[in-house]
C-alpha positions as CSV (number, residue, x, y, z in Angstrom):
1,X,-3.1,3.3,20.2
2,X,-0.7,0.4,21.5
3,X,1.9,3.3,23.2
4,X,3.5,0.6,25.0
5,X,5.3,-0.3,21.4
6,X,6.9,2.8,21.3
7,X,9.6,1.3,23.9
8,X,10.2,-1.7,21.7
9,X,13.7,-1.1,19.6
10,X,13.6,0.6,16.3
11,X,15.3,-1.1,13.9
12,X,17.6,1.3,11.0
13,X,19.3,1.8,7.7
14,X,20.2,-0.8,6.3
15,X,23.0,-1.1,3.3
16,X,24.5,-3.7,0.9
17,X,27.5,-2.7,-1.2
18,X,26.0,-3.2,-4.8
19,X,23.8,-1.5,-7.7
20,X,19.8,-1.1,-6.4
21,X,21.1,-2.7,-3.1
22,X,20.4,0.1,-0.5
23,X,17.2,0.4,1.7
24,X,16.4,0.0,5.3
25,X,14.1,-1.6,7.7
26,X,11.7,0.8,9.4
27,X,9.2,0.5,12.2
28,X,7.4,2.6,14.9
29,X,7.2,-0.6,17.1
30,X,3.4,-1.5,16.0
31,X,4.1,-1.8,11.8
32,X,7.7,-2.4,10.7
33,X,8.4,-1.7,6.2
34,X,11.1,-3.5,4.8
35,X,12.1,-0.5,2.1
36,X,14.3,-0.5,-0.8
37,X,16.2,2.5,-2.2
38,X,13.6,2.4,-5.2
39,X,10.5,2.7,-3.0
40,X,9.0,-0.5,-3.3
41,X,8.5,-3.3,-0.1
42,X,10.4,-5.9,0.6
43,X,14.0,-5.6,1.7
44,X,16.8,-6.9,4.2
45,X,16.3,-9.5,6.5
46,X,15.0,-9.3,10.3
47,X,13.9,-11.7,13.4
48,X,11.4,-14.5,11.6
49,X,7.7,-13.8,12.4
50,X,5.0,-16.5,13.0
51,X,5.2,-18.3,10.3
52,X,9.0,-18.4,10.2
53,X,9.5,-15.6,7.3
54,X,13.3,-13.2,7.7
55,X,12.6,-10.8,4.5
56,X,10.5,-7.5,5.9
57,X,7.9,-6.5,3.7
58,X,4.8,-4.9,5.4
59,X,4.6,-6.6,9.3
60,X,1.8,-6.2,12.2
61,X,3.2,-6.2,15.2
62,X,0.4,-6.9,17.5
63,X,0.5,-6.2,21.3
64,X,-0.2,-9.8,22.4
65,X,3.5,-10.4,20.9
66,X,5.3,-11.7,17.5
67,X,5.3,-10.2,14.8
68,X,3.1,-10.9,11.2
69,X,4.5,-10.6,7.7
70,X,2.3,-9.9,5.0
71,X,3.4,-10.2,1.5
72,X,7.6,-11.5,1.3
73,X,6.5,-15.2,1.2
74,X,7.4,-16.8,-1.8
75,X,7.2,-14.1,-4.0
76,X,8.7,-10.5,-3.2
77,X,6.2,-8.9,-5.2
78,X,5.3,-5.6,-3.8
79,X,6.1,-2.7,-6.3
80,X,5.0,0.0,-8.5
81,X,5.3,1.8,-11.6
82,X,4.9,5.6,-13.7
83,X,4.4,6.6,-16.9
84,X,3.4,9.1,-19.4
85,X,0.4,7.7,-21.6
86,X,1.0,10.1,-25.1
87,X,4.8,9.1,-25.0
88,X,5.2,5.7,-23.3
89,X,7.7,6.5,-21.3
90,X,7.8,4.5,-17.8
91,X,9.7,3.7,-15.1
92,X,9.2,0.6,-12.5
93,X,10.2,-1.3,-9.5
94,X,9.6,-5.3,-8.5
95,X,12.0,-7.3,-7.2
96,X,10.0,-10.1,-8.5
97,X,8.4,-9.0,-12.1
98,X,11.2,-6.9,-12.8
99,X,13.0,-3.5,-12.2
100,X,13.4,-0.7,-14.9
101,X,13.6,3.2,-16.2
102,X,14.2,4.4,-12.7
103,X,17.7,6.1,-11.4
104,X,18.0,6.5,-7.8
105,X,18.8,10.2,-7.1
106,X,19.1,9.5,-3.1
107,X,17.7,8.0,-0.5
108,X,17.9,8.6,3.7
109,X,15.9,6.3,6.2
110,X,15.7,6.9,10.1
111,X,15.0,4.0,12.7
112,X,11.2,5.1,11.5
113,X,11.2,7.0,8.3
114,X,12.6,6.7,4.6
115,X,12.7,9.1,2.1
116,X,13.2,7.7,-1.6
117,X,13.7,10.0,-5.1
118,X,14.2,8.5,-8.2
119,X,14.4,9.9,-11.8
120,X,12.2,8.3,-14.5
121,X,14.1,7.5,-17.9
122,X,16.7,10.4,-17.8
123,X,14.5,12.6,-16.1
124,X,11.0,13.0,-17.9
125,X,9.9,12.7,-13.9
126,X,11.1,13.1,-10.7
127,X,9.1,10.9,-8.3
128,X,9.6,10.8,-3.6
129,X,7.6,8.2,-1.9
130,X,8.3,9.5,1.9
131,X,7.3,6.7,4.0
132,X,6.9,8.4,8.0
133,X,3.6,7.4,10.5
134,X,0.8,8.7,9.9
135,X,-0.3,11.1,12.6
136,X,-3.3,10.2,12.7
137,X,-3.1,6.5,13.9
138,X,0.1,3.9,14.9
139,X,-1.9,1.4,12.7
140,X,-0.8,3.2,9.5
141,X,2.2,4.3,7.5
142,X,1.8,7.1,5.4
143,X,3.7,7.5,1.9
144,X,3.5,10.6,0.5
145,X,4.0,10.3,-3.2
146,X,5.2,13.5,-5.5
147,X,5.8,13.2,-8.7
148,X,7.3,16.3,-10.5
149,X,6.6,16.7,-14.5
150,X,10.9,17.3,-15.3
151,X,10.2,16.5,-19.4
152,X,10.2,19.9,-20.7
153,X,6.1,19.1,-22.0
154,X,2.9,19.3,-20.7
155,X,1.6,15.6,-20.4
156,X,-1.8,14.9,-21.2
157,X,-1.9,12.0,-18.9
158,X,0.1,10.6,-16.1
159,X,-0.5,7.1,-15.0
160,X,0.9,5.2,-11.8
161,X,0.5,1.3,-10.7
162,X,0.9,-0.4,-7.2
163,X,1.2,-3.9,-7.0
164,X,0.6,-5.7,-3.2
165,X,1.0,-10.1,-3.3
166,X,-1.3,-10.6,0.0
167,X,0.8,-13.9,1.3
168,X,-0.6,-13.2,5.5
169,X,0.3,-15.0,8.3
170,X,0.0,-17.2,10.0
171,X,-1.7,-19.1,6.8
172,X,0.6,-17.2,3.6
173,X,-0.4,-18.4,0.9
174,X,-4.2,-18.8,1.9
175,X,-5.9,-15.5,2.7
176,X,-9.1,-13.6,1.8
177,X,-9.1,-10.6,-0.1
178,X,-11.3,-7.1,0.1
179,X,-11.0,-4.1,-2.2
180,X,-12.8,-1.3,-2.0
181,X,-13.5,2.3,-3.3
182,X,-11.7,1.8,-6.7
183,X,-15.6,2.5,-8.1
184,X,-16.2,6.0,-6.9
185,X,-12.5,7.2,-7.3
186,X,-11.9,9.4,-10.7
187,X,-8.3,8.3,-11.0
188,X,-8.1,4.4,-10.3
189,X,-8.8,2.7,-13.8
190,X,-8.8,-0.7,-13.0
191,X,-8.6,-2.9,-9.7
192,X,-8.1,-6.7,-9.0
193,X,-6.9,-9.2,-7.0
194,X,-3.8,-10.1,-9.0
195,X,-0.6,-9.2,-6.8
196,X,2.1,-10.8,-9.1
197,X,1.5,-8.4,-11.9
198,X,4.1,-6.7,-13.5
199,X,4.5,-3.2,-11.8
200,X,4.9,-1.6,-15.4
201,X,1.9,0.5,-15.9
202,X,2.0,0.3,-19.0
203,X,1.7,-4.3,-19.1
204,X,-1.4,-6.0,-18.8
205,X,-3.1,-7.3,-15.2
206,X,-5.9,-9.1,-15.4
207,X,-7.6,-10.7,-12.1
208,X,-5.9,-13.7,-10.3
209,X,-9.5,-15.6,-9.8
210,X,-13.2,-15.4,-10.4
211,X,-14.9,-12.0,-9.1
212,X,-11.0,-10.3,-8.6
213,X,-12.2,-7.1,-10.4
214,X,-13.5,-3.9,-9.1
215,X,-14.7,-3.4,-5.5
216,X,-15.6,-7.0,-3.8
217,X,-15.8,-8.3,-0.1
218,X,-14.1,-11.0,1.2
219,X,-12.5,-13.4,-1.5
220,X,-11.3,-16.3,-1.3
221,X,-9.3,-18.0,0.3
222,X,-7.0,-18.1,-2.3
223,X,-3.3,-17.2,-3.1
224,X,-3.9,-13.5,-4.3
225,X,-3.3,-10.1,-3.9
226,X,-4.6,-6.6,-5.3
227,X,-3.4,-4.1,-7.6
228,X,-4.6,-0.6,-8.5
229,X,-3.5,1.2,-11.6
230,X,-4.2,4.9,-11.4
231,X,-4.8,8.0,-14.6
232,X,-4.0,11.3,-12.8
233,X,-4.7,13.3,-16.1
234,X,-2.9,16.3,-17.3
235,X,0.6,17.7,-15.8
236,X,1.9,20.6,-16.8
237,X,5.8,20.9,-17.3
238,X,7.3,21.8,-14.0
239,X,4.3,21.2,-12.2
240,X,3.7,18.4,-9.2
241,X,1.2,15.7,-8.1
242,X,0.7,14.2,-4.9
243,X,-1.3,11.3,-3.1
244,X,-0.9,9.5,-0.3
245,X,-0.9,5.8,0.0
246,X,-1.5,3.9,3.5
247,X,0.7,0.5,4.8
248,X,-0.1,-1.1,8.3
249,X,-2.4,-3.8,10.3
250,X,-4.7,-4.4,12.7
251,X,-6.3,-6.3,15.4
252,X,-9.4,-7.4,12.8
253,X,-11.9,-5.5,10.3
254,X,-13.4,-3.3,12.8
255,X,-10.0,-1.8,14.0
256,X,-8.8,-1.6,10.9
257,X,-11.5,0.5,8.8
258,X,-11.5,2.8,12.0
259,X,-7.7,3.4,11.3
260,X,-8.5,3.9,7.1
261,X,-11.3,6.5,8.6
262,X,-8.9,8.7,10.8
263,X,-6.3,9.0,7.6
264,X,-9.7,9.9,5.4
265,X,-8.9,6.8,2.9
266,X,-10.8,6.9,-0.3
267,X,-9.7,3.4,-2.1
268,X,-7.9,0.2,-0.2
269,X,-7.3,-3.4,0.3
270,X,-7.6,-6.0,3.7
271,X,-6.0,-9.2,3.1
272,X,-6.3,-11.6,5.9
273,X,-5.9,-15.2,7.1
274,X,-8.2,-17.9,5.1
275,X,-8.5,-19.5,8.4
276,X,-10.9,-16.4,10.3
277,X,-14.5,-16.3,8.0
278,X,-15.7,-13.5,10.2
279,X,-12.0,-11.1,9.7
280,X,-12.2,-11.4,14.0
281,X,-8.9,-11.3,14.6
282,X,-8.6,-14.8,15.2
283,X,-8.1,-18.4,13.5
284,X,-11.8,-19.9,13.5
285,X,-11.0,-23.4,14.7
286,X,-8.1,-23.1,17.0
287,X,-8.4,-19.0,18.0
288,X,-5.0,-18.2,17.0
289,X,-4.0,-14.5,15.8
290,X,-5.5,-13.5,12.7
291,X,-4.4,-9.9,11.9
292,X,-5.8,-7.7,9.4
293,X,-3.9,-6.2,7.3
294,X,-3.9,-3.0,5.2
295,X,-3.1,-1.3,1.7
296,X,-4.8,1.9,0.8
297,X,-4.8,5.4,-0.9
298,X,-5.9,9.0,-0.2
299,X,-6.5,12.0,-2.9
300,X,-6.9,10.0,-5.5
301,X,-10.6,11.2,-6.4
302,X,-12.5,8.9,-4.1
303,X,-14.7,8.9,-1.6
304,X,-13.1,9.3,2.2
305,X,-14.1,7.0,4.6
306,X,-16.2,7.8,7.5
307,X,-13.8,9.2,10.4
308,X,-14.8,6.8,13.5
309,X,-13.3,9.8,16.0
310,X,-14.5,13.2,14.9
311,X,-16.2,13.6,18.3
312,X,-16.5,10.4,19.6
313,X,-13.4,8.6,20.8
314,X,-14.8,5.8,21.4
315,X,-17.2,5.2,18.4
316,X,-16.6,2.3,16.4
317,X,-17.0,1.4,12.8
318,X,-18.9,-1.7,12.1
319,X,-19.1,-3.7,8.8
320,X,-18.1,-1.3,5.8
321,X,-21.0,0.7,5.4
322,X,-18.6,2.9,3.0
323,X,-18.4,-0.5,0.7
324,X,-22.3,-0.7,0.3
325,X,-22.1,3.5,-0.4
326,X,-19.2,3.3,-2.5
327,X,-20.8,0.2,-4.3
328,X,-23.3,2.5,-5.8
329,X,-20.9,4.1,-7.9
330,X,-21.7,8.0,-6.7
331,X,-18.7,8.7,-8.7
332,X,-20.0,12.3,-8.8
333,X,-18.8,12.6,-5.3
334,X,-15.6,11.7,-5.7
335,X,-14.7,15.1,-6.4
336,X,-11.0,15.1,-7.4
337,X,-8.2,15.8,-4.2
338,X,-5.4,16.8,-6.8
339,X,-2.9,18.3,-5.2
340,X,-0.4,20.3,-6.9
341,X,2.1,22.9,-6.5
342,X,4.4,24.6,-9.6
């Protein structure tokens, strides 16, 4: 826990006269979200980080100083999209790829919290990403995601896409890549390392270089990202689900797969600097800061990593022995975490 953060100043809402224009910049002092009124990343513009970048999408703000923007470079490309399989009906968000079939019913931000509902093509869904710290860790934010069956059917099968473009300083543009978990999880259908896919659920994403797809360790470097689209079956008319998914950074691989075990991750990505082989924290050649930084999801079917802390605060967890278990495809332990309420 870097505590001493806590003092640093919290930055707030943020608005722009204009359609789709509101959002706000959040942070707890040790991960700061650039989030717009649609619920996807990158929005407003704050102090430039290392490698000279103003737009806030997902930043690590370590405690040696500065702070480390992962994915606005170039292309603003974080987003994500719903839809009902049977009926086609969707609902998106990209700055980049494209925005569409979403309404925003309201949305309310703290200096550390944001709270976005949005109504899918005249209300077949209701969706709230609320984006707050997980308890668990000051690595991590937490988004819990609802989203509400408002049609007036049962659907047979609700799908939902996020899209992440891994551009990590200090080297954007040049990072490795590592997913993991997407094979044991029930609900993720497909996973790659192709971050400038269209957030539609519905459009195709194939993987941005050789090996992209499914669970793999340490591509790269390249100019990539990751993307996981999601089938969460049936939903009855009226009747809610809910996942959580994980933004934040850390110091290197260890800490951060110690921070994915406290919030019981099941399925993630680590994007990193192409210039640190080993994911140490630091650039290989000159020993400059090399963060680590995060992208993940809990209760979607998977397989929860190991909690590092259960009794043991200072147990560590070394190199991803959930990757090698998860690897094996025990699908048939991935025992659903639906959560739903009428």
């Amino acid at each position: 826990m870097k505590s001493i953060y806590k003092a640093v100043a919290l930055a707030g809402f943020v608005a722009i006269a204009g359609n789709a224009s509101a959002g706000a910049i959040i942070t707890d002092g040790n991960v700061k979200l650039g989030v717009n009124d649609l619920a996807s990343l990158n929005f407003g513009r704050d102090v430039a980080d290392v490698s000279g970048e103003t737009v806030v999408g997902m930043r690590y703000l370590p405690a040696t100083g500065g702070e480390y923007e992962s994915t606005s470079h170039g292309c603003e490309c974080e987003g994500w999209g719903v839809g009902i399989a049977e009926t086609g009906v969707s609902g998106y968000a990209n700055d980049s790829t494209g925005t569409a079939g979403l309404t925003s019913t309201s949305f309310t931000s703290t200096a550390s919290t944001a709270t976005s509902v949005v109504n899918v093509q005249s209300g077949a869904l209701s969706v709230t990403h609320d984006f707050a710290l997980a308890a668990e860790t000051d690595n991590l934010y937490r988004v819990a995601v609802s989203i509400t069956n408002t049609s007036g059917a049962d659907i047979d099968n609700l799908v939902y896409r996020r899209t992440f473009d891994w551009d990590t300083s200090p080297t954007p543009f040049s990072e490795f890549v590592t997913i993991g978990g997407s094979a044991a999880s029930t609900a993720i259908t497909a996973a790659n390392d192709n971050g400038f896919c269209n957030s539609n659920p519905f459009a195709a994403c194939a993987q941005r270089t050789a090996g992209g797809t499914g669970d793999f360790e340490d591509l790269g470097p390249s100019d990539h990202g990751a993307n996981f689209d999601f089938d969460f079956g049936a939903l009855a008319d009226g009747e809610t689900f809910s996942f959580d998914i994980f933004y934040g950074g850390a110091d290197n691989e260890t800490d951060a797969l110690a921070a994915l075990g406290e919030v019981g991750a099941e399925a993630f990505s680590f994007g990193w600097s192409g210039t640190d082989v080993d994911q140490d924290g630091f650039n290989d050649s000159t020993g400059a800061v090399t963060p680590t930084y995060i992208f993940a999801f809990s209760g979607v079917g998977g397989v929860a990593l190991p909690d590092p802390t259960p009794d043991d605060p200072g147990a560590t967890v070394s190199e991803p022995a959930s990757l090698a278990i998860l690897g094996l495809g025990l699908i048939g332990l991935g025992a659903s975490r639906r959560r739903k309420s009428a």
